[in-house]
N, C-alpha and C positions, 0 to 999 in steps of 0.2 A: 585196619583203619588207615584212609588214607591218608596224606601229610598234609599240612596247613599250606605249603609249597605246592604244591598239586592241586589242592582245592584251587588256590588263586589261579593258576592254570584256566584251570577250566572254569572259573568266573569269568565267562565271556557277553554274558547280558549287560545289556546300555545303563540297566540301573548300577553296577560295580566301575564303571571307566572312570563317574568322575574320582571317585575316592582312588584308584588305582593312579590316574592321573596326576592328583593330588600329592600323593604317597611319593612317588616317583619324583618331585619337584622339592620337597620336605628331605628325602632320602641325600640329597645333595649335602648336605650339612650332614648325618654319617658320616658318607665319602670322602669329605673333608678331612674330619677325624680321622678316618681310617689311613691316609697320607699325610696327614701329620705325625700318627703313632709310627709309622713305617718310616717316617724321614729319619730317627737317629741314626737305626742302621747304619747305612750308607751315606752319611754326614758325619758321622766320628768314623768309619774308612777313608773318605777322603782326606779328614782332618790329621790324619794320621801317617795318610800317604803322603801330606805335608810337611807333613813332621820328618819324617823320612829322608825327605828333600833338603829340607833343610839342612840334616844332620849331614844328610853326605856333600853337602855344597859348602858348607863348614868347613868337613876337614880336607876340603880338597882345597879351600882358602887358605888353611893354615899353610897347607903343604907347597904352595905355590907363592904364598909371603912370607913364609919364615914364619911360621908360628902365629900371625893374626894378628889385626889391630884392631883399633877401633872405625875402621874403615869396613873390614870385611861383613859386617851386619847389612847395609846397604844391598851391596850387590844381591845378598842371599833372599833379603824380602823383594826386592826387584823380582829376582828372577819367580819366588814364589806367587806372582801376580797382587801383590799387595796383601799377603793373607796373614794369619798369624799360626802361632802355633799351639797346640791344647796338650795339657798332659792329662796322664791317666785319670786323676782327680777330678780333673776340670770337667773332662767329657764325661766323667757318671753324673756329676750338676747337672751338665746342659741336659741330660738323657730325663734324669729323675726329674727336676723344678716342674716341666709339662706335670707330672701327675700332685704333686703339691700344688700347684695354679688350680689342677683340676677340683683336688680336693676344699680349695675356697670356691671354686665356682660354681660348683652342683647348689649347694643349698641355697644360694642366693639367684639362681637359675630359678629354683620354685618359687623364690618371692617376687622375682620378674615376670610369672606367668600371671600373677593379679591382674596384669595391664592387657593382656590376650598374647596364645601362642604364636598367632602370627606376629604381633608387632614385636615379641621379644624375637625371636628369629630373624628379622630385619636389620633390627638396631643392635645384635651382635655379630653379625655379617660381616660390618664395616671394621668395625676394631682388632675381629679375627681376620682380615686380610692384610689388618694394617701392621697387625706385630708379626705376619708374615714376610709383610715387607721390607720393613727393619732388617730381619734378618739378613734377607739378601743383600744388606749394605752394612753389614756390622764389621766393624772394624775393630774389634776387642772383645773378650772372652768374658768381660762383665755385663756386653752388650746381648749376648748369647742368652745370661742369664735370663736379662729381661726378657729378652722374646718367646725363651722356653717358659718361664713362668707363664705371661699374657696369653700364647698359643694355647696351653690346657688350660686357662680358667677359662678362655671361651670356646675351647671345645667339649668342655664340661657342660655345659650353658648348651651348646648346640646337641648335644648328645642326648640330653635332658628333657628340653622340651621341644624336640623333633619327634621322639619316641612318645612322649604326650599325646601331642595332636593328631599322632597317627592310632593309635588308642582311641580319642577322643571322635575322629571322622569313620572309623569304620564300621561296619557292618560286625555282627557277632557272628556270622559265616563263612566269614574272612580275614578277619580281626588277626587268627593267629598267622596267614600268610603275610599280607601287608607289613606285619610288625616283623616277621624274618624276612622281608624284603629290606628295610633297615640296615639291619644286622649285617645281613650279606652286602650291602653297599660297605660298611665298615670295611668286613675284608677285603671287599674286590680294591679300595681303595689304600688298603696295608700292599697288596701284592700289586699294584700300579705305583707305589712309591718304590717298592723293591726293584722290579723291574727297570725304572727310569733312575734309580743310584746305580745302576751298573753304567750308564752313560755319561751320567751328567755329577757335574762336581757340585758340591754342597749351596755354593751359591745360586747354580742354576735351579736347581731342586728345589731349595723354598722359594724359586720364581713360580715354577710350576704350581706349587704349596698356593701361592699370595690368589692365583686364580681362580681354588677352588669354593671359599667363602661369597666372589661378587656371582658368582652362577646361580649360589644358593640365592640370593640378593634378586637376582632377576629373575629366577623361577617362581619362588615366596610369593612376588610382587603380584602374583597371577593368579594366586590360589586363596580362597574366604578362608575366612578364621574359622574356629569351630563352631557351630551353633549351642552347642552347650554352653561354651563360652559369655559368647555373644547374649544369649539369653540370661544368661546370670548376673550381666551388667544393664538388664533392661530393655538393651537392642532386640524387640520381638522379631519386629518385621524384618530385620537384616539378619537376624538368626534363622529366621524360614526360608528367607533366598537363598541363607548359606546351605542350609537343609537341601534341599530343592536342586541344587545346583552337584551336589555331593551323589544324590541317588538318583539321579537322572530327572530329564520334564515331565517324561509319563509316568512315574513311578506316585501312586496314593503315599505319602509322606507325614497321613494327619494321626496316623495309631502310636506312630514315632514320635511327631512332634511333644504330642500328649503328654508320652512316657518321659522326654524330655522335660518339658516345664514341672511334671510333677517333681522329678530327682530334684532339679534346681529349687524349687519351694523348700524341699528338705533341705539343703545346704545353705551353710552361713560363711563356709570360706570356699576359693576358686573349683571351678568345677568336680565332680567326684572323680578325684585321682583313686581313692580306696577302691572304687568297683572297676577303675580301667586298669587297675594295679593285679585283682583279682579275676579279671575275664579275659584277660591276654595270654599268650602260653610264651609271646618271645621273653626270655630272662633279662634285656637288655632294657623291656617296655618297663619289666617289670622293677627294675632297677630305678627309671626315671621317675615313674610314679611313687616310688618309695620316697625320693629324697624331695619331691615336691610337696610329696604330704605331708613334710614339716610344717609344711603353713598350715595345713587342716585341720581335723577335726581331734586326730590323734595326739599332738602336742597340749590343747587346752585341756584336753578331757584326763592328762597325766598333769598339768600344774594342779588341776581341781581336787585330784583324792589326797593329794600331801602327805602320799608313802613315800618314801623314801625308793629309787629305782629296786635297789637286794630285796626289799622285800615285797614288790610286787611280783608274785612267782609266775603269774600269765605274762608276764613280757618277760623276767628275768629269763627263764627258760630257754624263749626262742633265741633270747638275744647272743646267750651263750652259745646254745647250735650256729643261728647263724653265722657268726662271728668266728667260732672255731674251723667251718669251712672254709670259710673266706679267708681264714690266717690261711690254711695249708694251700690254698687256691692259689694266693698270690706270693708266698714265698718258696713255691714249688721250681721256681726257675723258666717258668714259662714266659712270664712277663718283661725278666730280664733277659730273653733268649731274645723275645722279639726285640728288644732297643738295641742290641747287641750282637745280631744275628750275623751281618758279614766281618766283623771284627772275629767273630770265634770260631766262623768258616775257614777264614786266613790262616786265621792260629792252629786247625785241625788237619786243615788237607794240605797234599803234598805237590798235586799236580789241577786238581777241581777250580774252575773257576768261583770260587764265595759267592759270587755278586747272583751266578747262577742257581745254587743250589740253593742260595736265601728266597729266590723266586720261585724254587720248587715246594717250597717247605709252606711258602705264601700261598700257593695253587691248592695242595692239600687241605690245605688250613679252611680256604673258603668250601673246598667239598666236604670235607668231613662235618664244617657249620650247619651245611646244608643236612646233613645226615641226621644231625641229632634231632633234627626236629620229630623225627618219625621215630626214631629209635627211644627218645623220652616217655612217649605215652604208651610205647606196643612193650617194653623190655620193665621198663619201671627205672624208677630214679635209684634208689640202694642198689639192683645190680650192676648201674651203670658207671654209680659212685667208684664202688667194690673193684671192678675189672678197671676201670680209667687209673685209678691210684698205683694200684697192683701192675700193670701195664709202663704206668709214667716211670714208677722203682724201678724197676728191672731196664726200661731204657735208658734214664739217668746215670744209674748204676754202669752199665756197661760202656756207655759214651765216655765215663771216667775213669774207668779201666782202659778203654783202647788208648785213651789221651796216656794213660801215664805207661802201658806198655811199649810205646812208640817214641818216649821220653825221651830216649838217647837220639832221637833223630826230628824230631819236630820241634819247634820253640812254638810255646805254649804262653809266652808275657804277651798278651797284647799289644803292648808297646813297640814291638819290635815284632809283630809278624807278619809284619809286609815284606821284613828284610832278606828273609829266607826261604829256603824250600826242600823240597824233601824227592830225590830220583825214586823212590817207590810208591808212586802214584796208584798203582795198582789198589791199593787198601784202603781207598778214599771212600770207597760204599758203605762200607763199615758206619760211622759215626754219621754219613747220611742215613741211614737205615736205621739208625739209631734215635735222632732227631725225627724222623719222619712217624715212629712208632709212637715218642713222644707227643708230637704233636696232635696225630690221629687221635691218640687217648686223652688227652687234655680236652681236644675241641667238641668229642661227643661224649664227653662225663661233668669231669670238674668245673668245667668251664661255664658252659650254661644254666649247667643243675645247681652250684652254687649262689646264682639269682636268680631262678625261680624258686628257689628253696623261701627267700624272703614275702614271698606272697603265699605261700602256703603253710608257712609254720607258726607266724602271730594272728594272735586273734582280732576279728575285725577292728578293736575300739583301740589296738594299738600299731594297726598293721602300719598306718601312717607316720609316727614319730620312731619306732622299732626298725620299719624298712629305713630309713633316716640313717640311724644309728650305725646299723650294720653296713650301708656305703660310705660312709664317712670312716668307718673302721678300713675298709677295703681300700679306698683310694688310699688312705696311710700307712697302709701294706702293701700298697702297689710303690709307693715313694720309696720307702726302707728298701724293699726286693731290689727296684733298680738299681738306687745308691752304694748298697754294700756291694753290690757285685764285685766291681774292680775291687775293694777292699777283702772279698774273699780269694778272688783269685792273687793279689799280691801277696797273702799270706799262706794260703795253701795249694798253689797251682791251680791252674783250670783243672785239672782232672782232681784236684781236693772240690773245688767250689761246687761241682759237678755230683762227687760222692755227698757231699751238703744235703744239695736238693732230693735226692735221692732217700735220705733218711727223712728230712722233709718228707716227702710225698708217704714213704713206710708207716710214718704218725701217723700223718693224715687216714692212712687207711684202717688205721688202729681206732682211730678218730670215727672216722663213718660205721664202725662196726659196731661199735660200744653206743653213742649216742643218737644216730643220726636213722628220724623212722622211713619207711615209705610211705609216700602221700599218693601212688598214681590212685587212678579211681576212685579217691574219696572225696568226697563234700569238703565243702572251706568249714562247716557249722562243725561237720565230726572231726577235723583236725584240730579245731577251734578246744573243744572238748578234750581232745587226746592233751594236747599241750598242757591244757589246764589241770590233767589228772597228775600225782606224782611221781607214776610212769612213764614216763618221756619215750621208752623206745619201744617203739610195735614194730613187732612183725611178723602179724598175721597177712594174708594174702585176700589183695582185693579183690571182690568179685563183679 
């Protein structure tokens, strides 16, 4: 079976350019996100390398005046080009706040799609370039706050309903490329912020950051809204040009339009997210359309029975599956590797440039993305669960062994591992190789099969408020993961915080064994069925 990546490849007919076109200009807001998620990185290195600065311009003031006055403060911010300094604390805020912002702004993302994908895409453009530009002129670590908050609610918003409308415009023959065309805009936009922290100091870098929302702004500005959309709010005739314009001039449009207007007669709230939640194979579409469908169909049709959640057992069920991946998904140490990535490269290697190996681990990251898509539907989801968990243990595991073997020669506080270094440079491949195994197994298991799991394990009449449910659980485990980090490693070393996730990921896989079925090959009707029986875990083999 070939890949949804290949398909699009070879989608070279005039009727696929414009949605490909389309896709490509939508994709920009990704890439946004995907440089914003990449900016802590290399913004608490700098901020750190600051600090740094500080401390030894400090005691060289002391040592030069007698012990310091209140004069020596001056010179030291002088010389720091007006910056300030962050402790350990401070930088897991700024790191985390992004996915708490994120966490308020997905849901109200899907109540902003009412007005259409394109205008919400528009009118969040401006405010996400603008708390990127704050940043670039923050002058206080409360100021930081705000901006990291502002940044993930509207990259939340942009992540949301960009993967919408590209759901929403495509074609069901390419539907799953265009949507991991998305995806991979994320990454290549995590490994373009990595790469540009190795040059440029934190202020420059949310310079960089502030440009990448007005692009979205001016591509958007060029591309029709959905016609589904469009046609749900009455606009026929500008739903048919948007039609029309999407599948090319020559292409017959009228067996489509058809199917369209009929779906929209059925629907009473914004377009059918449930079927574009269900016909996508990218996890990240399938993500946005879960939390939009809060507005749908699935939230009224749960106020209307007046169970109480425990005891409806067709949503409880999935809710618990999915939710239980997504705990181990997101407190596996992945998520905090990425906000943390050159800070814990510093802390690790002896002679390795950080800045470097965090763009190697970024590079990976986007090919293995690219991988999963093929390896999802040919290998199946439980063995990919199975081997990514078992894989993440064993590399966590060891990356926390080589940290604490190396103990008597590495300094391992974040806070001070700019200051030092290690003459046996030699052993620096080690915990790359380690990270790198990590990552590889993260990004073609847990990672994606985690949200695609959401679209295939509730049943249709809840897939909408359940998908909901279980993102809003996930960004709240993405907040915590980031958060405690420093809190773990001040308490137990990097190589305790490390042995952490590692037992982390061990559940997890105890987790996927015990409860979690294989869906490759089956119907949404017979998972629908499976969920609802009170055998939850199958595992017979699809045919």
């Amino acid at each position: 079976m070939p890949s949804s990546t290949l398909q699009l490849i070879q989608a070279s007919e005039p009727k696929y350019m414009g949605q490909i076109l389309a896709t490509l200009a939508v994709s920009l807001g990704p890439f946004a996100a995907g440089l914003g998620k990449g900016y802590s990185s290399p913004a608490l290195a700098s901020l750190q390398s600051l600090n740094a600065v500080h401390q030894h311009h400090h005691q060289h003031q002391r040592g030069h005046w007698g012990g310091g006055g209140g004069n020596s403060s001056a010179p030291i911010r002088a010389m720091a080009g007006g910056g300030f300094s962050v402790s350990n604390q401070e930088g897991s805020w700024i790191a985390s706040l992004s996915l708490l912002g994120a966490l308020f702004g997905g849901p109200l993302g899907g109540v902003a799609m009412r007005y259409g994908r394109k205008r919400t895409l528009l009118a969040v453009a401006i405010p996400f370039s603008f708390f990127w530009l704050l940043t670039v002129f923050a002058n206080s670590v409360a100021m930081m706050y705000v901006t990291a908050f502002g940044c993930g609610f509207c990259s939340a918003i942009v992540l949301l309903v960009s993967h919408v409308y590209i759901s929403e415009i495509a074609s069901p023959e390419i539907r799953g490329g265009l949507c991991a065309l998305a995806k991979m805009a994320s990454h290549v936009g995590l490994l373009v912020s990595f790469s540009l922290g190795a040059y440029l100091d934190w202020r420059r870098l949310a310079m960089v950051v502030t440009a990448a929302p007005l692009t979205l702004l001016i591509a958007a500005f060029y591309v029709p809204e959905t016609p589904s959309c469009l046609s749900l709010r009455g606009r026929e005739d500008e739903a048919a040009e948007s039609l029309q314009w999407l599948r090319g001039e020559e292409t017959d449009v009228r067996q489509e339009w058809n199917t369209i207007q009929a779906n929209v007669r059925k629907q009473k709230a914004p377009c059918s997210l449930s079927s574009a939640l269900s016909s996508t194979s990218s996890g990240a579409a399938a993500a946005a359309a879960a939390v939009a469908a809060v507005t749908s169909d699935g939230l009224p049709s749960l106020i209307k029975t007046g169970t109480p959640l425990w005891k409806q057992k067709r949503l409880l069920r999935p809710v618990l599956t999915t939710c239980g991946v997504m705990l181990f998904h997101r407190m596996s140490g992945a998520h905090a590797f990425n906000f943390y990535a050159v800070p814990i490269f510093r802390a690790s290697f002896a002679g390795m440039d950080p800045h470097g190996a965090a763009v190697i681990v970024a590079f990976v990251q986007l090919l293995a993305s690219i991988t999963s898509g093929l390896l999802v539907d040919t290998i199946g989801r439980l063995p990919l669960l199975i081997a990514s968990n078992l894989f993440m243990t064993l590399a966590l595991a060891a990356f926390g062994t080589f940290i604490y073997m190396e103990g008597g020669s590495l300094v391992h506080s974040i806070a001070s591992a700019g200051l030092q270094s290690n003459a046996n440079s030699q052993l620096d491949w080690i915990p790359l190789v380690c990270v790198l195994i990590f990552t590889v197994a993260f990004s073609i298991g847990v990672g994606p099969i985690a949200w695609l799991l959401i679209s295939e394990l509730y049943p249709l009449e809840y897939r909408g408020v359940g998908g909901a449910i279980t993102s809003c659980f996930s960004y709240a485990c993405a907040f915590v993961s980031v958060k405690t980090f420093v809190d773990l490693e001040s308490a137990f070393g990097l190589h305790g915080a490390f042995w952490i996730y590692a037992i982390v990921s061990l559940l997890g896989l105890a987790f996927v064994l015990v409860f979690v079925p294989e869906t490759r090959g089956r119907g949404l009707d017979e998972m629908t069925d499976s969920t609802a029986d009170a055998n939850l875990v199958i595992r017979k083999n699809p045919t």
